[in-house]
ZAMARGU-4260 file (C-alpha; in steps of 0.2 Angstrom, whole numbers, plus 5000, padded with zeros to 4 digits):
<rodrens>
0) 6134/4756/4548 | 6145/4764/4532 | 6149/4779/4531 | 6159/4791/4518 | 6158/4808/4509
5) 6172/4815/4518 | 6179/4830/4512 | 6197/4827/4503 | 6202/4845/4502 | 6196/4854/4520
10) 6216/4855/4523 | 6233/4852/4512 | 6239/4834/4510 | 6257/4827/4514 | 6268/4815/4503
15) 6279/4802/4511 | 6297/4804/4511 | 6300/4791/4497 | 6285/4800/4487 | 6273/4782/4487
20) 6259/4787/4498 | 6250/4802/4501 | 6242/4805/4518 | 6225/4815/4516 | 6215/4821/4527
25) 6197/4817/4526 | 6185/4822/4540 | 6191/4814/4557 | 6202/4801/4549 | 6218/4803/4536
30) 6216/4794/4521 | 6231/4786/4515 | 6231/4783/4496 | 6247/4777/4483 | 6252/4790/4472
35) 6256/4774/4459 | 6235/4768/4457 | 6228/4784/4470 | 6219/4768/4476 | 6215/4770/4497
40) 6230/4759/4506 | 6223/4763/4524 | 6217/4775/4536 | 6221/4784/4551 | 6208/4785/4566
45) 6209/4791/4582 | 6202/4810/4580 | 6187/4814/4587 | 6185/4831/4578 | 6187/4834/4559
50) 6208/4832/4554 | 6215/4851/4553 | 6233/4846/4547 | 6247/4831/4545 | 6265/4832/4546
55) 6278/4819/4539 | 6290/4818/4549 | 6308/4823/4543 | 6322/4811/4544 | 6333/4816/4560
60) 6346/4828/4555 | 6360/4823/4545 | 6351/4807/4539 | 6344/4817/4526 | 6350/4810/4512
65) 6353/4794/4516 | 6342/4777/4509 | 6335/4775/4526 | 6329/4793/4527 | 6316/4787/4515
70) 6309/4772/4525 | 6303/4786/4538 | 6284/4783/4541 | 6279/4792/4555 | 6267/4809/4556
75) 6260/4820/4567 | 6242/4823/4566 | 6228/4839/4573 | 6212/4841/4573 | 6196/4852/4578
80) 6196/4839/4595 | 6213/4847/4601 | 6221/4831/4600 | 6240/4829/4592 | 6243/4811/4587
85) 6258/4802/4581 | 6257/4789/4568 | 6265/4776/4562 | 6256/4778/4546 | 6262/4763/4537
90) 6256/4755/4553 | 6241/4763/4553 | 6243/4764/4572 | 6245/4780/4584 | 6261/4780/4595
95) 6257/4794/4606 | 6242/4808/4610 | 6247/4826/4615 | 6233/4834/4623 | 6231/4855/4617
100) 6214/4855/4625 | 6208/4868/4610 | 6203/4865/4593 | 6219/4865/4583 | 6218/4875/4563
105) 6234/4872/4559 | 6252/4864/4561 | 6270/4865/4556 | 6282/4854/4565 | 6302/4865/4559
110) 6315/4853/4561 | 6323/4859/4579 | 6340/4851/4587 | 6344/4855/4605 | 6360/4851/4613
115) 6358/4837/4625 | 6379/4829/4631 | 6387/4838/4618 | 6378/4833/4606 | 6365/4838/4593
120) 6348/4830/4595 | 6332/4834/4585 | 6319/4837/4596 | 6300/4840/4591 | 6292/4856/4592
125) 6275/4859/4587 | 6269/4878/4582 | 6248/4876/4581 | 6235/4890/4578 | 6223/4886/4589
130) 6204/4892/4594 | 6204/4902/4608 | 6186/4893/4613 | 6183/4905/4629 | 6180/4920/4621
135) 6162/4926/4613 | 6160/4924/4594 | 6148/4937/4593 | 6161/4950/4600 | 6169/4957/4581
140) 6185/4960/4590 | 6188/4946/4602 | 6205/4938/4598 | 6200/4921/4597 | 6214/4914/4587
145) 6232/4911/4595 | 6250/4904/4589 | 6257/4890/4603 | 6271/4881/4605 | 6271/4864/4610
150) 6286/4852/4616 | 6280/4836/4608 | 6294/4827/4617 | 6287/4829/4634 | 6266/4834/4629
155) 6268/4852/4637 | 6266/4871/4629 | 6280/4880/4628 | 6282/4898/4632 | 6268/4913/4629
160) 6260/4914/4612 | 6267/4919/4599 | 6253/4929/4593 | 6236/4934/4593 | 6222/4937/4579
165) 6206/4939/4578 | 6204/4921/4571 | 6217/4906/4568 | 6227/4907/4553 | 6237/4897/4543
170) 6256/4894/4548 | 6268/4892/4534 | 6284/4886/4538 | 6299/4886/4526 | 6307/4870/4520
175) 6322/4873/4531 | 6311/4877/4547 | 6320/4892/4552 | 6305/4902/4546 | 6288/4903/4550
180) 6276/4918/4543 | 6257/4920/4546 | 6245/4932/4534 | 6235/4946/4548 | 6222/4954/4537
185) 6237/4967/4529 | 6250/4963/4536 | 6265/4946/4537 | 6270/4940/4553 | 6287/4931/4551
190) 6297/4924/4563 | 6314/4918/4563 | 6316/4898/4573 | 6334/4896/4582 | 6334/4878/4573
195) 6349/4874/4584 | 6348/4876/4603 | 6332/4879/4603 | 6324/4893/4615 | 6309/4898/4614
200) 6313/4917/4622 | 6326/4918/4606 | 6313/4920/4593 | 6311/4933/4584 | 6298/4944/4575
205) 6297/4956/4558 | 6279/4963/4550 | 6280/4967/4530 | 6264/4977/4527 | 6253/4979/4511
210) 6238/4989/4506 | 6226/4973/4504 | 6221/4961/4513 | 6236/4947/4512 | 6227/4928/4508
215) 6244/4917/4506 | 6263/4915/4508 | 6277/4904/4502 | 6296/4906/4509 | 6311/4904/4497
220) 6317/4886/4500 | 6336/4894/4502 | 6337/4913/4500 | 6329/4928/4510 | 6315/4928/4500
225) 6295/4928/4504 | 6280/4928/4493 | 6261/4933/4498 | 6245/4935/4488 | 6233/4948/4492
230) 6214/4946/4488 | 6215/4955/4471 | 6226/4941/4463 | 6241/4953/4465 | 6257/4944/4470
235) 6270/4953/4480 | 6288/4947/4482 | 6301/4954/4497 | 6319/4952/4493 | 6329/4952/4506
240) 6317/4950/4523 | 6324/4953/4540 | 6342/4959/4534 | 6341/4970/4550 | 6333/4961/4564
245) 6337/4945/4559 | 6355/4947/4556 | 6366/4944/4571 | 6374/4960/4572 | 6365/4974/4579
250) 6368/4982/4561 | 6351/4992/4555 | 6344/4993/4537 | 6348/5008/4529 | 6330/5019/4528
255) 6336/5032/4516 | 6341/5019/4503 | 6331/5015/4488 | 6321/5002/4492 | 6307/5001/4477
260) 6290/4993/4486 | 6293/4992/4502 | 6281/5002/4513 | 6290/5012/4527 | 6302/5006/4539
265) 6299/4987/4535 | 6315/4977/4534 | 6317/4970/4519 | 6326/4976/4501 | 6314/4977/4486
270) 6295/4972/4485 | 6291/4968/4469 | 6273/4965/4461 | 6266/4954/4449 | 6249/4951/4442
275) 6237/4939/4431 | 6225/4932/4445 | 6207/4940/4445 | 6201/4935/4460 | 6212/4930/4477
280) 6227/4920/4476 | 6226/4903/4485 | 6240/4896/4486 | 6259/4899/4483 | 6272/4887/4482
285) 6289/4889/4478 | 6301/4875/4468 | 6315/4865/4477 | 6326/4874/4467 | 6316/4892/4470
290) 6320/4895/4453 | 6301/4894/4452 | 6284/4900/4460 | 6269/4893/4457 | 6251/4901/4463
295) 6234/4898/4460 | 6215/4903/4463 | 6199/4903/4458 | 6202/4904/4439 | 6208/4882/4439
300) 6224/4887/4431 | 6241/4884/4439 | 6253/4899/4436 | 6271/4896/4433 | 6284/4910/4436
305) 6301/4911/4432 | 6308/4921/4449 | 6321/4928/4438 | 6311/4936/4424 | 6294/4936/4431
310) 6289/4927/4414 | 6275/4915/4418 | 6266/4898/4409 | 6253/4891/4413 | 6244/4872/4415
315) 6224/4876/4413 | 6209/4868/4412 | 6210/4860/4428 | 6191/4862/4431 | 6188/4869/4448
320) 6195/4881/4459 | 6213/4877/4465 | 6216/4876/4486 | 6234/4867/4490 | 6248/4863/4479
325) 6262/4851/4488 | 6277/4843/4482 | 6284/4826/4487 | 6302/4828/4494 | 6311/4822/4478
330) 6303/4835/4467 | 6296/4823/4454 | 6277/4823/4459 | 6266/4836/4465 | 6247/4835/4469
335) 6234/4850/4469 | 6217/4850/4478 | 6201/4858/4470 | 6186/4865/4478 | 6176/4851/4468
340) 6186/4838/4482 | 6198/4832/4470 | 6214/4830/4471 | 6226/4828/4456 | 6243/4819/4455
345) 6255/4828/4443 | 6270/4824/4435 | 6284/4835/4437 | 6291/4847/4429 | 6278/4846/4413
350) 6264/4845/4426 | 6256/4832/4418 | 6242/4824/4426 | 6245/4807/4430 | 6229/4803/4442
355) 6215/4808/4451 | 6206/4805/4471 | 6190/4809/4467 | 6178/4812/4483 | 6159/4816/4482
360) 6158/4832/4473 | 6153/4845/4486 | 6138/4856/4488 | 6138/4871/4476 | 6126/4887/4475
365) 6115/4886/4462 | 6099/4895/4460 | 6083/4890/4464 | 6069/4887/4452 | 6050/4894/4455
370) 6055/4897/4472 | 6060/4881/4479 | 6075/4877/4487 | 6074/4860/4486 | 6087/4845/4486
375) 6089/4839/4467 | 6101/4822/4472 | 6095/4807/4461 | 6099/4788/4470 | 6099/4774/4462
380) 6090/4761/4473 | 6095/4746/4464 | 6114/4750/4461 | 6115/4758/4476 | 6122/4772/4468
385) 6118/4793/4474 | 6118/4808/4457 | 6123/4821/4463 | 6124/4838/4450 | 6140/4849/4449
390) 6145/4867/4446 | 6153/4861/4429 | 6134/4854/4423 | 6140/4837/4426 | 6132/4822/4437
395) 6143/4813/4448 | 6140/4794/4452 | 6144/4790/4469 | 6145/4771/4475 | 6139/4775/4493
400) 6143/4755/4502 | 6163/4759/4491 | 6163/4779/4494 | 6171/4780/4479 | 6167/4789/4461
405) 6160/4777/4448 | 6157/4789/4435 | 6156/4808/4429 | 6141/4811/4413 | 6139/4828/4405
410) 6124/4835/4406 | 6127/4851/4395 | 6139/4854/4382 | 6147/4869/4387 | 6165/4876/4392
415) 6163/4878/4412 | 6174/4894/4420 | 6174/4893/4437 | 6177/4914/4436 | 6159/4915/4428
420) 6143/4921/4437 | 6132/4904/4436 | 6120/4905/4418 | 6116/4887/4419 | 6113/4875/4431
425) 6105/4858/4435 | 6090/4859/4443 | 6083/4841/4443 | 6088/4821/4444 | 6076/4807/4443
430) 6081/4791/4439 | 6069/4776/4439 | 6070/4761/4453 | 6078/4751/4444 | 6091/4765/4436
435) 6087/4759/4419 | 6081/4776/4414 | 6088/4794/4420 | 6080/4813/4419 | 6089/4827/4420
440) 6081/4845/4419 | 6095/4859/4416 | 6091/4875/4415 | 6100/4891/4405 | 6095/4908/4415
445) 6087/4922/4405 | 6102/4937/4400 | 6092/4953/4404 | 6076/4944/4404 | 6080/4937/4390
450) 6086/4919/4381 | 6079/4909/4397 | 6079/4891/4391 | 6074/4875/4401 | 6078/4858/4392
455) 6071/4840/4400 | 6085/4826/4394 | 6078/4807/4395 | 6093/4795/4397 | 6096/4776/4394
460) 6107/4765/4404 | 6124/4759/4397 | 6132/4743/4400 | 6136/4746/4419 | 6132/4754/4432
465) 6131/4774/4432 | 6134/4774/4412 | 6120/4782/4403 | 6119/4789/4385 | 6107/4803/4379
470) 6090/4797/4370 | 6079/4812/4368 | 6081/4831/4372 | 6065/4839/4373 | 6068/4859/4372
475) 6054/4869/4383 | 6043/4853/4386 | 6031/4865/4397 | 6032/4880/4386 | 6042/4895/4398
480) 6037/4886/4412 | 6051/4877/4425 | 6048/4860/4431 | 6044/4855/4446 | 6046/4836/4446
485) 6047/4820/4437 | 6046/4802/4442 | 6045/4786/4433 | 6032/4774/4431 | 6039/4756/4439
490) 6040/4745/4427 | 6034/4754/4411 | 6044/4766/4400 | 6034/4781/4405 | 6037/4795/4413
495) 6027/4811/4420 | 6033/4828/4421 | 6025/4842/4432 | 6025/4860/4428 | 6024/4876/4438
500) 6015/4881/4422 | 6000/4875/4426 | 6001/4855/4417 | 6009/4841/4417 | 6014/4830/4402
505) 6015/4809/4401 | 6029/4804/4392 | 6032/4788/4384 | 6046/4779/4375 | 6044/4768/4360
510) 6052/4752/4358 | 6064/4750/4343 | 6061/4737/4327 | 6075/4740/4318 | 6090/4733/4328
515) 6093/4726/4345 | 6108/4737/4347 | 6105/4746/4366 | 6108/4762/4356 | 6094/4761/4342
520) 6080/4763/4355 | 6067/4777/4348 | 6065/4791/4357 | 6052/4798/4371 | 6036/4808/4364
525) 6021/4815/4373 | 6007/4802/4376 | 5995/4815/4383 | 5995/4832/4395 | 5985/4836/4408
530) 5979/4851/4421 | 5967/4854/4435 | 5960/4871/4438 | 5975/4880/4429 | 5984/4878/4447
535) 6004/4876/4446 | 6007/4857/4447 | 6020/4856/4459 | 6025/4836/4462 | 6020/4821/4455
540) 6022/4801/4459 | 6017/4784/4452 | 6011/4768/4464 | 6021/4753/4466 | 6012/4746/4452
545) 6011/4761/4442 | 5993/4761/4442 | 5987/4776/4449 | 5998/4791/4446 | 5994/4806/4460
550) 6000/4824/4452 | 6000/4839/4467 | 5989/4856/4461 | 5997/4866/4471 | 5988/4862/4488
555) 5976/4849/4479 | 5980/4830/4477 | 5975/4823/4459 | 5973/4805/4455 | 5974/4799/4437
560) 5973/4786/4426 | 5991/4785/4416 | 5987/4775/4402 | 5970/4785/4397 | 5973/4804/4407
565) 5958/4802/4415 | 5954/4809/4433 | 5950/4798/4446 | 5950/4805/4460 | 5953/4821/4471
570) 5958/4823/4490 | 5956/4838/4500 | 5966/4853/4501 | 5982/4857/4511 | 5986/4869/4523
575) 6000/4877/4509 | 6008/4870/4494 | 6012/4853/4493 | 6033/4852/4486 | 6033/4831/4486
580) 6024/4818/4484 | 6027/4798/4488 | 6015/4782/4489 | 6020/4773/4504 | 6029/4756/4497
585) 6015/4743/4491 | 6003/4749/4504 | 5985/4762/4499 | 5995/4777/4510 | 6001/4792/4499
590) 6013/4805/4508 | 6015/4823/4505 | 6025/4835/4511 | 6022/4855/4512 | 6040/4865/4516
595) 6034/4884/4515 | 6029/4893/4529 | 6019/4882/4538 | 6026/4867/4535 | 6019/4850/4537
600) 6018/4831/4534 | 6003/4821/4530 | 6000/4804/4527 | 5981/4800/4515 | 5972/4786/4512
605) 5971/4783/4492 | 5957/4771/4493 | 5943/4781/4504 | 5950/4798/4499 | 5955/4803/4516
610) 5967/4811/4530 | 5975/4796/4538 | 5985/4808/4551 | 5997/4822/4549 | 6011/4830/4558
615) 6015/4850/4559 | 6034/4850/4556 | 6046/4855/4545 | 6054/4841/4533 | 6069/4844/4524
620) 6066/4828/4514 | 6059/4812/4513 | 6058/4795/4505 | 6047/4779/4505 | 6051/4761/4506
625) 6047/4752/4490 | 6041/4737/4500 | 6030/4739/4515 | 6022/4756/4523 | 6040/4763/4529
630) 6045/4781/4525 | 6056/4792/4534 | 6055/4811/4536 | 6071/4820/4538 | 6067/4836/4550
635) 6074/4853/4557 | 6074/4856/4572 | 6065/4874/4567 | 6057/4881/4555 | 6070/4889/4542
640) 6064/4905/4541 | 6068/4904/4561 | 6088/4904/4558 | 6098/4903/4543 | 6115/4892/4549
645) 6118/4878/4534 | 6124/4868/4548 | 6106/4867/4558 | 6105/4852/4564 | 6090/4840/4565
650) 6082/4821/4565 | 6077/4805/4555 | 6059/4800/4560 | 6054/4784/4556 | 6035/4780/4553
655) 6023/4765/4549 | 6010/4775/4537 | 5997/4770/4547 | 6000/4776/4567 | 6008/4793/4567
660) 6020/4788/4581 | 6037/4788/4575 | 6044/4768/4575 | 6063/4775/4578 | 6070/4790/4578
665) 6089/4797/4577 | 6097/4814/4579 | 6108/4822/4566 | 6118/4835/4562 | 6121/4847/4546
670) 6103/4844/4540 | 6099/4857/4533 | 6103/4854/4515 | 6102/4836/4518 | 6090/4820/4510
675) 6089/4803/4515 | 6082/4789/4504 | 6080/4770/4507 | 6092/4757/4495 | 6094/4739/4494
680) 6102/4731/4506 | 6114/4712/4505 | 6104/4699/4502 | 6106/4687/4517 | 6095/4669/4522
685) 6085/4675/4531 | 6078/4691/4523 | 6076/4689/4504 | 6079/4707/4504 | 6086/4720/4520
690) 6081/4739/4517 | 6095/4752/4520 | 6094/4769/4522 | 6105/4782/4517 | 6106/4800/4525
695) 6118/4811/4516 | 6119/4829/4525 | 6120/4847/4519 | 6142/4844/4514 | 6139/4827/4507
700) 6144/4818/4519 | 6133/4801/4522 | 6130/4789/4535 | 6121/4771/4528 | 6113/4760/4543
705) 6098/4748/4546 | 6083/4758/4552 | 6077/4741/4562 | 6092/4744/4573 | 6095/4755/4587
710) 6112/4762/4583 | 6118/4781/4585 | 6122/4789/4568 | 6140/4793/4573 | 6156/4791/4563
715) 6163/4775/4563 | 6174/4765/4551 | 6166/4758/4539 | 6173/4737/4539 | 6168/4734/4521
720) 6175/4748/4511 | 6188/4740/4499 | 6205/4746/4504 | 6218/4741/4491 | 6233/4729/4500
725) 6247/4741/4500 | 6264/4731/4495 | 6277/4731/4506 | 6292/4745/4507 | 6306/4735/4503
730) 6321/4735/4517 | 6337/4734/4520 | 6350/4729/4501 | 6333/4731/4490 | 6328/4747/4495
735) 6344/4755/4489 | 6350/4744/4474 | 6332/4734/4470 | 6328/4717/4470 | 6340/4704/4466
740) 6335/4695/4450 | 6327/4677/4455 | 6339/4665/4449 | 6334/4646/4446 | 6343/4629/4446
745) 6347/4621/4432 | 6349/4602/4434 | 6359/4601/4415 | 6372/4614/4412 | 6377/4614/4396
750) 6395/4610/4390 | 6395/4626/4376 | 6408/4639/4380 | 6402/4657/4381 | 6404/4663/4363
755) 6404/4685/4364 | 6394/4694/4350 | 6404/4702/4337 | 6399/4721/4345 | 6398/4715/4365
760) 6406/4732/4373 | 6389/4739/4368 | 6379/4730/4378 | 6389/4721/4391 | 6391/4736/4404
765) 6374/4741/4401 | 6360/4739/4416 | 6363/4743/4433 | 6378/4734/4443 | 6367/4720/4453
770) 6364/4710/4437 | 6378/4711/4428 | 6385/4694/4423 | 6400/4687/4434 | 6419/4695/4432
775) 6424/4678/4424 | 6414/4679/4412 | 6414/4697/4408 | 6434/4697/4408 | 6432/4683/4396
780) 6420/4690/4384 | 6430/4707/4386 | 6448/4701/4382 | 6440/4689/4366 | 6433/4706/4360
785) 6451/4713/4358 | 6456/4698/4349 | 6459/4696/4330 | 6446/4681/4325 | 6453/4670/4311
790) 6444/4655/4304 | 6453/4638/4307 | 6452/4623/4295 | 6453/4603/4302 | 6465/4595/4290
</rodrens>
């Protein structure tokens, strides 16, 4: 079993303390990627719930700034299961398990000292916002989130909570740890950490208010100072914070002062406001030096502003919605995570992208065309490759046995602004068995009823897999009609093209004379169109030899002739219409499947005409082995119009086309959204050729197994991912000065004194002190450089 599609951006990532890894957390493991290739170095495992948040651990107090202090590679990890872990992430290996019993949101671990013989020892403390699971989640006001303490030294909580909300938020910590601050609807919660001595009962509490709902905060790396951002895209910045309750003295903050912004008696100086977002602020990050903030949101552009002057600049065109933005400890690289689960390495300060860890691109709202809601993945059987469309009308191609991102093709020509409402979208994928040849159908929505425009793109394959160039662009190929499916005839350049419209047209590509250049192939034209009754044609499928192509009328099956459109052949009606259509490997069985409201599966005979058997469920997709009479039915547990949860789970029946028992069958979750399809499998002695199948579910996450084996579809590692050998740290003299240049022995040494260049003090300090040449010969060269030279003449 393989699995992958895990989400790269669900929570921040963290940089180790020398800046070569970053530790990400994807679903229930951490991914562990170098920032120098962004290639996957390892994994963390050991959660049983999806990964909420990691910690690096800091280097114990004053180690700091030592070269040790960067061989630290040790982390604490939480997740949904309510399990803390602590790894040795180099390792790859878990140390120790604290158990919270709740699922855990989110983490900060300040660095605490307590006194223990006189001496100052940092001791581990972990403040979680956790989910108060007991409490109804139907009740609006129920506080079901709550702020804990937990001593991670001895696996127990701490005190009383810190705080209660209606559900868990985010703690932000500052970099010093004396700081913590939550966002509650309009108000900041900020408390102030006794970082040395430690008591829990000597915390302390201010609230800054606002008139918005607050989204995000940052802390000042070294003054008083706290940013938020509200859901308008303002940003408000408190000078000055707790002056009166976080001071020692007893002192109060005078009220009657000016104190421009700041809303009643809340203790801070100034509240100053700036604004350029247009939508919430998700993120904001201060610089190591604070001379800086940066924010971002929904518009892909990172914000720059100069705390001093509140001038701002910008790094756009990042393509997708912005989440976290994290620094490495030395300052010099930074990554931010996008909504489209990508996550971009940047050099600082220029903010140059250096590299990208692409996930699968994850599932975006699009609308739906003629009514159906359907799934519009493409897989590519051969390669073993899944299409997935995106928000920024491009196709991403995924290697499913790799998990990792082959390709990105653009579909459509146009600027994407991920603050637009959605005008165009991609509303189809089809590519052939053997992925030679690709469709695409985008589709530009009508402006006040007006402008609609639906385009059908025919594709060639490149040199490898998932490149493909454009051949043919047909504008309108079924008038103002949408299309409702296309499929490819297996083996043959033809392909057919189904149209709510009321037709469907055969489309054929002509072989090129003229050169043998891949990209010279003629274009596709129109062999002939087709229509039964006027009734929408709403699927359409060849056979495994492409003789008989079957095209849906709405609730009526139609068999044809491709290569003359003639009709051959009609079977009865459905009980509503029919949404897909698949013959059944190489055998005579056609399966259809009707997903309105009264949904159902049927299997018919081609070759008498007839019902074989059918099945009254709901199917949220299905696919057909190529070889055989296999096809598997992914299936709700209920109808959809019975709930409406995108996570609704459901199974994977298997069927041999001729008995209507299911063969196996496998329980999943997150179906709703989902498709499954079949792909080749390793070819080993004894099978010429093992079918896989893939289930991908309704966030993209996937699961790849043999249907002939009875294995539960649960998360496991996958053994034959390629994870890039990571090289080793180097310790001890070449971790702080680097490594000694290799020096080999010479068996003849040559009897020529050292003769200096004419200009050697410009060179011969130059380079770092290790590879320097020896003292006697750099005292040499030095004191002949300050020497006269004269020529002398043998008489």
């Amino acid at each position: 079993m393989i699995t992958g599609g895990q989400s790269f951006v669900s929570a921040p990532p963290a940089f180790s303390a020398d800046g070569r890894l970053l530790l990400v957390c994807s679903g229930c493991t951490v991914s562990v990627f170098s920032t120098a290739t962004a290639m996957l170095v390892s994994e963390l495992e050991g959660h049983e719930g999806d990964v909420t948040a990691v910690v690096v651990m800091p280097p114990p107090a004053g180690a700091a700034t030592t070269p040790a202090a960067k061989l630290a590679s040790n982390c604490w990890t939480a997740g949904l299961d309510g399990v803390l872990i602590y790894w040795d992430f180099v390792a790859a290996e878990a140390v120790r398990k604290v158990q919270v019993g709740l699922p855990v949101h989110s983490m900060v671990i300040p660095n605490i000292c307590r006194t223990s013989k006189g001496a100052e020892v940092s001791t581990p403390f972990a403040f979680v916002s956790v989910e108060d699971t007991s409490k109804p989640v139907n009740e609006p006001k129920a506080l079901r989130g709550q702020m804990r303490i937990y001593d991670l030294t001895k696996g127990r909580k701490v005190g009383y909570p810190l705080a209660e909300t209606r559900k868990p938020e985010k703690i932000v910590a500052s970099s010093s740890g004396e700081f913590l601050g939550i966002t509650n609807k309009r108000k900041l919660h900020i408390w102030r950490i006794p970082t040395k001595d430690f008591k829990h009962d000597k915390i302390r509490k201010i609230k800054l208010r606002h008139t918005k709902n607050l989204t995000t905060l940052a802390f000042h790396p070294s003054e008083g100072i706290v940013a938020a951002g509200d859901v308008t895209g303002r940003i408000l910045i408190w000078r000055g914070f707790g002056n009166a309750k976080f001071s020692e003295s007893s002192a109060k903050s005078k009220v009657d002062e000016g104190r421009d912004g700041v809303r009643g008696n809340d203790d801070a100086d100034t509240c100053t406001t700036w604004h350029w977002h247009s939508s919430r602020v998700r993120f904001l990050k201060f610089s190591s030096d604070g001379a800086y903030l940066f924010s971002g949101g929904l518009e892909g552009v990172i914000v720059v502003w100069q705390l001093d002057t509140g001038k701002r600049r910008y790094k756009p065109r990042l393509g997708s919605p912005l989440l976290f933005f994290v620094d490495s400890p030395d300052s010099s690289i930074s990554c931010v995570s996008c909504t489209n689960n990508q996550v971009y390495l940047l050099k600082m300060p220029n903010m140059e992208v250096m590299r990208s860890i692409a996930g699968i691109k994850l599932p975006t709202a699009s609308p739906s065309l003629g009514g159906s809601d359907r799934v519009v993945y493409g897989f590519d059987y051969t390669n073993k490759l899944v299409a997935i469309p995106t928000e920024d009308y491009c196709i991403q191609f995924y290697n499913l046995f790799e998990n990792t991102e082959v390709s990105e093709l653009q579909v459509c020509e146009r600027n994407f602004q991920p603050v637009d409402d959605i005008t165009m979208y991609i509303s189809l994928v089809s590519l052939s068995i053997d992925g030679s040849l690709m469709c695409t159908v985008d589709v530009k929505l009508p402006e006040e009823e007006l402008g609609g425009l639906v385009t059908l793109k025919f594709w060639n394959h490149g040199s490898s897999a998932g490149n493909y160039f454009l051949s043919t662009v047909i504008y309108e190929p079924h008038s103002d009609a949408g299309v409702s499916a296309v499929a490819f005839r297996p083996g043959r350049n033809m392909a057919v093209s189904s149209s709510f419209g009321g037709n469907f047209k055969v489309w054929v590509q002509s072989l090129s004379s003229q050169s043998s250049n891949e990209r010279n192939y003629a274009g596709w034209r129109c062999q002939s169109v087709g229509s039964y009754k006027k009734k929408p044609m709403t699927a359409a499928a060849f056979s495994a030899d492409g003789s008989v192509l079957a095209v849906a009328a709405e609730s009526v099956i139609t068999l044809w002739d491709p290569d003359n459109n003639a009709l051959v052949g009609v079977i009865a009606e459905t009980l509503s219409p029919i949404t897909n259509l698949s013959f059944v490997g190489t055998s005579v069985f056609l399966m259809s499947l009707c997903q309105s409201s009264r949904p159902e599966v049927t299997v018919w005979n081609v070759s008498n005409l007839s019902m074989q058997w059918a099945y009254s469920i709901y199917a949220e997709a299905a696919c057909c082995s190529p070889v055989g009479n296999e096809f598997a039915v992914l299936t709700l547990l209920s109808c959809p119009d019975g709930g409406t949860s995108t996570e609704q789970n459901g199974a994977i029946l298997l069927f041999n086309a001729e008995s209507p028992n299911p063969v196996a069958s496998w329980s999943v979750k997150k179906a709703r959204g989902g498709s499954i399809s079949f792909v080749k499998g390793d070819v080993s002695s004894k099978d010429k050729e093992t079918m896989l199948l893939v289930y991908v579910n309704g966030s993209h996450e996937y699961v790849i197994f043999d249907p002939r084996k009875r294995e539960e579809l649960v998360v496991s590692r996958n053994i034959d991912r390629k994870v890039q050998a990571e090289e080793l740290a180097p310790i001890g003299y070449a971790s702080i000065y680097g490594e000694l240049p290799k020096l080999e022995s010479k068996k003849e040494v040559s009897d020529v004194p050292f003769i200096p260049s004419d200009r050697p003090w410009e060179t011969i300090f130059s380079g770092s002190s290790h590879v320097l040449p020896p003292l006697t010969k750099l005292c040499s060269a030095f004191l002949s450089s300050l020497l006269e030279k004269r020529s002398v003449t043998n008489e």
